[in-house]
C-alpha positions in Angstrom: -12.1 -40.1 24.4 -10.8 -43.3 22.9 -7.8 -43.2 20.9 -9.1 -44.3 17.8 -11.2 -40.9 17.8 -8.7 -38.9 18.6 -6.3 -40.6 15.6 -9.4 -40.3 13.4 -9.8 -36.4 14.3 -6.1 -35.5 13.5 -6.5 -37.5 10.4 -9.1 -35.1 9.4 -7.7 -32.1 10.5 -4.4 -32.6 8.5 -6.3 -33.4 5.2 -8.4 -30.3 5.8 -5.1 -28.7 6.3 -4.0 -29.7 3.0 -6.6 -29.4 1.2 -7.0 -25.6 2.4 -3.0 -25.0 1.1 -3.8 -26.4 -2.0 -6.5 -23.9 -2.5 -4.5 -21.0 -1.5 -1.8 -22.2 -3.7 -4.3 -22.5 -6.5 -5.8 -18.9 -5.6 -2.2 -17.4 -6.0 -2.1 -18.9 -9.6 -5.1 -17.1 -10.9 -4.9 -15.0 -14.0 -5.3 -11.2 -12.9 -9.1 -10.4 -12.5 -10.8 -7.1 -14.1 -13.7 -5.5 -12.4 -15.6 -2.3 -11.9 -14.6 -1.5 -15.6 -16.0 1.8 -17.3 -15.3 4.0 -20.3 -16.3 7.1 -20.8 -16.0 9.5 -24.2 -16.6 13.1 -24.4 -16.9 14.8 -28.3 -15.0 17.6 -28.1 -16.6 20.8 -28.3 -15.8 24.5 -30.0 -14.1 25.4 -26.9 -12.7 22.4 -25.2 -10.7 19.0 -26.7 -12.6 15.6 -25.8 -11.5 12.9 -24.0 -11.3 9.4 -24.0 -11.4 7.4 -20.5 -11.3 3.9 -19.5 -10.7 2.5 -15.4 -11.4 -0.6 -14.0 -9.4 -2.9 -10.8 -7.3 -4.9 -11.5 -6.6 -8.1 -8.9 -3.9 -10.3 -9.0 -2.0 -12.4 -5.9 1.7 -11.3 -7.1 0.5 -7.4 -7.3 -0.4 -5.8 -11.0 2.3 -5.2 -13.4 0.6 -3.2 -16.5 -2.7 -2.5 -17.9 -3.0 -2.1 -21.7 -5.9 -0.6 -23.4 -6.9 -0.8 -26.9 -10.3 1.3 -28.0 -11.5 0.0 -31.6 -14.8 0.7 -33.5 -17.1 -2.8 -33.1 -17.6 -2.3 -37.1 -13.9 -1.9 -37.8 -13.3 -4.0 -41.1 -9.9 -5.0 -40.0 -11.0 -6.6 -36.6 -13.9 -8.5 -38.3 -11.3 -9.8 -40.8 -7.9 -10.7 -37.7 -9.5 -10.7 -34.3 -7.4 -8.7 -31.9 -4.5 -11.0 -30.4 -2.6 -10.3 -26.8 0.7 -9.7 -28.6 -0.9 -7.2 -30.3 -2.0 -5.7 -27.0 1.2 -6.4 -25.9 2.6 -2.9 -27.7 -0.3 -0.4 -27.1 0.2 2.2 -24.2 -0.8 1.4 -20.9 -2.8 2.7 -18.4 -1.5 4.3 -15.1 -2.2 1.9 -12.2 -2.3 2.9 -8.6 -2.3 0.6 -4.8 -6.5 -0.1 -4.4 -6.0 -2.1 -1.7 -4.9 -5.6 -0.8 -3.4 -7.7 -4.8 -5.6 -4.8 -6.4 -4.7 -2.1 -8.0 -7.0 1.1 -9.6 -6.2 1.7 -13.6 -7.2 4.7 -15.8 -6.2 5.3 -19.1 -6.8 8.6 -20.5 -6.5 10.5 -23.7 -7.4 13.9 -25.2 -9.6 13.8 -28.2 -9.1 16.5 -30.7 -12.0 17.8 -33.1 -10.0 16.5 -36.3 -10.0 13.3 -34.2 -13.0 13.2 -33.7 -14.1 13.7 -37.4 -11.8 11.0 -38.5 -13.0 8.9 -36.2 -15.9 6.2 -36.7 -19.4 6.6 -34.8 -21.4 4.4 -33.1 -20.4 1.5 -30.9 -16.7 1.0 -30.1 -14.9 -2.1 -27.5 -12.3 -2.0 -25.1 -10.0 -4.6 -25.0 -7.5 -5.1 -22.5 -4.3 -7.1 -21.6 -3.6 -6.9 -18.0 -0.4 -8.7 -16.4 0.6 -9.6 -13.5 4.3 -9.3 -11.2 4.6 -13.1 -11.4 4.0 -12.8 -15.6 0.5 -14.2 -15.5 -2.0 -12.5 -18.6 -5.7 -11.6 -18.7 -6.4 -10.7 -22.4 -10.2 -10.1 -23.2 -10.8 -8.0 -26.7 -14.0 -6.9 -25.1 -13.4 -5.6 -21.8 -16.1 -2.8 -22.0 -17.9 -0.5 -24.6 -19.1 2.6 -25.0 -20.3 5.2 -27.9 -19.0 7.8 -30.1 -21.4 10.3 -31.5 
């Protein structure tokens, strides 16, 4: 082989290099990632309360700090009027988040729905919105993760 292929191959081989670290580095500064997100409510009945139930995965490189969760009516007045914001979401209860594998981790909020609840509650179509963070401090805030009904 002559020497100026050999030159030319290592050439290529470092910038490949490089360029491959730079993705990785990139990848590591993604926003945490929701997916697999579902919400489920059950009315509460004569003899049982209802529930309110919302999971999803949650990937991020640094590992998953906290899941918030926020249900709201897609009618509500006040939303229409002062879309949601992520430092609102910033002081809504969060959602308990398990190890799903590798940077992901498996979160389910729940909450018991009593009949008065329920009554006081609006029907039809209602949002999920969530604010996910990450152990290096990165945000994902979407005001419409997921919906789901109330009848």
């Amino acid at each position: 082989m002559s020497r100026r292929i050999i030159l030319g191959s290592a050439a290529a081989l470092v910038a490949l290099g490089g360029a491959g670290a730079f993705a990785l580095a990139h990848a590591g500064e993604q926003p945490p990632a929701l997916e697999n997100s579902t919400a489920r409510y059950t009315a509460p009945a004569a003899d049982r309360e209802g529930s309110f139930t919302f999971t999803t995965d949650v990937t991020a490189a640094s590992g998953v700090k906290s899941l918030r969760v926020l249900a709201w009516p897609a009618d509500s007045p006040f939303v229409a009027k002062n879309a949601l914001t992520e430092e609102e979401l910033a002081a809504v209860e969060s959602a308990t988040c398990e190890p799903a594998g590798d940077d992901t981790a498996r979160c389910t909020y729940k909450v018991t729905v009593t009949a008065a609840e329920a009554a006081e509650s609006a029907k039809g179509r209602w949002h999920v919105a969530t604010l996910a963070t990450a152990n290096n401090g990165d945000t994902a805030f979407n005001d419409t993760t997921t919906t789901f009904t109330v009848d």
